[in-house]
C-alpha positions in Angstrom: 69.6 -160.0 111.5 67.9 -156.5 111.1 68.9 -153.4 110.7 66.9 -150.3 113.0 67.4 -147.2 111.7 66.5 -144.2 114.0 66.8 -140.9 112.0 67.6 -137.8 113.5 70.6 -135.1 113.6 73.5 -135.9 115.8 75.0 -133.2 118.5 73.2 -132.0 122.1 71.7 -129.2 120.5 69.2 -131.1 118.3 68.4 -133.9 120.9 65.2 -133.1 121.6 63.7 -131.5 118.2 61.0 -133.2 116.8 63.4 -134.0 114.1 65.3 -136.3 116.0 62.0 -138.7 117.8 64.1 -141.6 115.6 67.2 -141.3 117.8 64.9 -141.2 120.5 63.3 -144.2 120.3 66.2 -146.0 119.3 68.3 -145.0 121.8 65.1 -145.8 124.3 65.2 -149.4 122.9 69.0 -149.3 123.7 68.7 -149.1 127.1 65.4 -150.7 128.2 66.0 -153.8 126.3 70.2 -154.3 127.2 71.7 -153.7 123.6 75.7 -153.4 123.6 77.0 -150.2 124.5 77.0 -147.7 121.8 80.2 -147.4 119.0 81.0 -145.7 116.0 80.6 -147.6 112.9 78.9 -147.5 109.4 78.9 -143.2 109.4 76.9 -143.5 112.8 76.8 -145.1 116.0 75.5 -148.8 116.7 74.3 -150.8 119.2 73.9 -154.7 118.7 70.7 -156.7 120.8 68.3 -159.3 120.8 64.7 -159.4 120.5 63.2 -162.7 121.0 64.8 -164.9 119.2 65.9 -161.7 116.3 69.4 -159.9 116.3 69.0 -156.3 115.6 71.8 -153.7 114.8 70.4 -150.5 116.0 72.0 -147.4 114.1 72.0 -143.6 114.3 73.1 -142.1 111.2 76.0 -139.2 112.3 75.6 -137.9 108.4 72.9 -135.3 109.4 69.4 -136.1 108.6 69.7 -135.1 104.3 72.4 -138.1 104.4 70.9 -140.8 106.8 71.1 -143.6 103.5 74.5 -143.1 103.4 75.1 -144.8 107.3 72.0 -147.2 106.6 73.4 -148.4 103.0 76.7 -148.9 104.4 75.5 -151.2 107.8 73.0 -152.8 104.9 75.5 -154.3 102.8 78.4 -154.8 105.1 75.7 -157.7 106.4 74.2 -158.9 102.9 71.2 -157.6 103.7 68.3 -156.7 101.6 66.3 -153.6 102.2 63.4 -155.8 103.6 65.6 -156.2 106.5 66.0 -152.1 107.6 63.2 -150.9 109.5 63.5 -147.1 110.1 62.4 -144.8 113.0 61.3 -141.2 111.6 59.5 -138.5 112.6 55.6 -138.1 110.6 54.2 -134.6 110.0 51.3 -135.9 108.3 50.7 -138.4 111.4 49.1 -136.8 114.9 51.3 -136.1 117.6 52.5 -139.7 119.6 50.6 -142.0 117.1 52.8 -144.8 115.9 52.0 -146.3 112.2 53.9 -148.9 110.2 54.2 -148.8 106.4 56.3 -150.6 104.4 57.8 -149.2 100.9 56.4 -145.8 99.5 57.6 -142.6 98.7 59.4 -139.8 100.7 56.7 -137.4 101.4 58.9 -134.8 101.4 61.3 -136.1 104.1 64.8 -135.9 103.4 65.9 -138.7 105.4 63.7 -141.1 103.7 64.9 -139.5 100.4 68.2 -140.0 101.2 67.5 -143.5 102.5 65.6 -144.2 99.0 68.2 -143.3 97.0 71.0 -145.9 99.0 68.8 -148.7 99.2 65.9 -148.7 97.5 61.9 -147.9 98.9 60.8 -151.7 99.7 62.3 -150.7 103.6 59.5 -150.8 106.6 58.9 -147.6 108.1 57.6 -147.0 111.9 56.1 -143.6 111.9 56.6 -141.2 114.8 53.6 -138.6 115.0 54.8 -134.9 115.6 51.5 -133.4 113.9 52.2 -130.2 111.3 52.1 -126.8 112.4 49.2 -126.0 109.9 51.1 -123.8 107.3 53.6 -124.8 105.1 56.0 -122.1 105.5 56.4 -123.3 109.0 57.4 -127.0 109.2 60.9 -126.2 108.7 61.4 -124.5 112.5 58.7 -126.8 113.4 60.4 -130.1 112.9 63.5 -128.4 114.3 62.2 -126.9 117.3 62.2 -129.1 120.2 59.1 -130.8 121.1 57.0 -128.6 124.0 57.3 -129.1 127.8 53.7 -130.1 127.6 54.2 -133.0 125.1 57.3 -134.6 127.2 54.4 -136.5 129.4 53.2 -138.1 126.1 56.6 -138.4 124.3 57.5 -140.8 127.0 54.3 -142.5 127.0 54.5 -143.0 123.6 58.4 -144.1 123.4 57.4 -146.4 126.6 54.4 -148.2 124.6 56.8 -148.5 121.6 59.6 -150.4 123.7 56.5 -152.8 125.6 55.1 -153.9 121.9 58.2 -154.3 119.9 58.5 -157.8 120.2 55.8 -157.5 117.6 58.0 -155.4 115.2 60.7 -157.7 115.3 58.9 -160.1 114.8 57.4 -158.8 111.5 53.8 -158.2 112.8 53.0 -154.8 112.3 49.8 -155.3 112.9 50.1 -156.2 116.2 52.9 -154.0 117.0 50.6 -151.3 116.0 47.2 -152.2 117.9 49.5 -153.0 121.4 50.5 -149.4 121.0 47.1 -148.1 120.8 46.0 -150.6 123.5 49.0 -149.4 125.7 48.0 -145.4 124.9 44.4 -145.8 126.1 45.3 -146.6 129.8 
């Protein structure tokens, strides 16, 4: 089993900040690829599904984004897992907007749901990096990453959640290689 962690902050109002790009694309795997119906469990909501021949427990923290290891710690050892086993979905300032990269273990960088995830369970988790680009300064990535994304980045939001859900066989099957060039491929047509 795996664990898919897609951070984000729960309630309608931030839905569609750039913040929340995790939720989105696990809540896009939800329903493309016929996960269970979503329930509340481990601080968050879950949905259980297959991929290939992989069971993964999708999970949206509902601690807010500065608590997301709390949710992800919990779901981790209530199935004896090991960090190796949590992928989590974030959003990437230092990334351009829609690219997708994969990193496993590392720091922070400055994002408090990876600190918070860090500090339940360790840094030897995989990461899948949402690009939301930085706003240039600073002083402005705080309303940035909470501001919701622009109507004329919802064409390639979808694109990029769409090319996500076709390659993630790949991801579940722990070729992040792969996972990552099918994106790319995928984005070029």
């Amino acid at each position: 089993m795996q664990i898919w962690a897609g951070l984000g902050n729960p309630g309608s109002s931030y839905a569609l900040n750039r913040h929340n790009v995790g939720f989105m694309a696990v809540d896009m795997l939800a329903s493309e690829r016929s996960f269970a119906p979503w329930k509340k469990a481990f601080q968050g909501q879950v949905s259980l599904g297959q991929i290939d021949q992989e069971r993964i427990l999708l999970l949206k923290p509902a601690t807010f984004m500065n608590e997301s290891g709390r949710a992800i710690g919990e779901a981790m050892r209530f199935y004896k897992l090991t960090p190796e086993d949590v992928t989590v979905f974030h959003d990437e300032l230092d990334i351009a907007p829609m690219r997708v990269k994969v990193k496993k273990s590392g720091g922070a960088a400055g994002h408090n749901g990876l600190r918070s995830t860090i500090a339940h369970i360790g840094q030897s988790f995989r990461r899948v990096r949402l690009g939301i680009g930085h706003p240039g300064e600073k002083s402005r990535v705080h309303d940035y990453v909470l501001g919701n994304f622009a109507k004329s980045e919802t064409d390639s939001l979808a694109d990029m959640l769409n090319a996500i859900n076709q390659a993630i066989p790949w991801l579940a099957n722990d070729d992040d290689a792969r996972f990552m060039s099918e994106i790319a491929l995928r984005r070029q047509s």
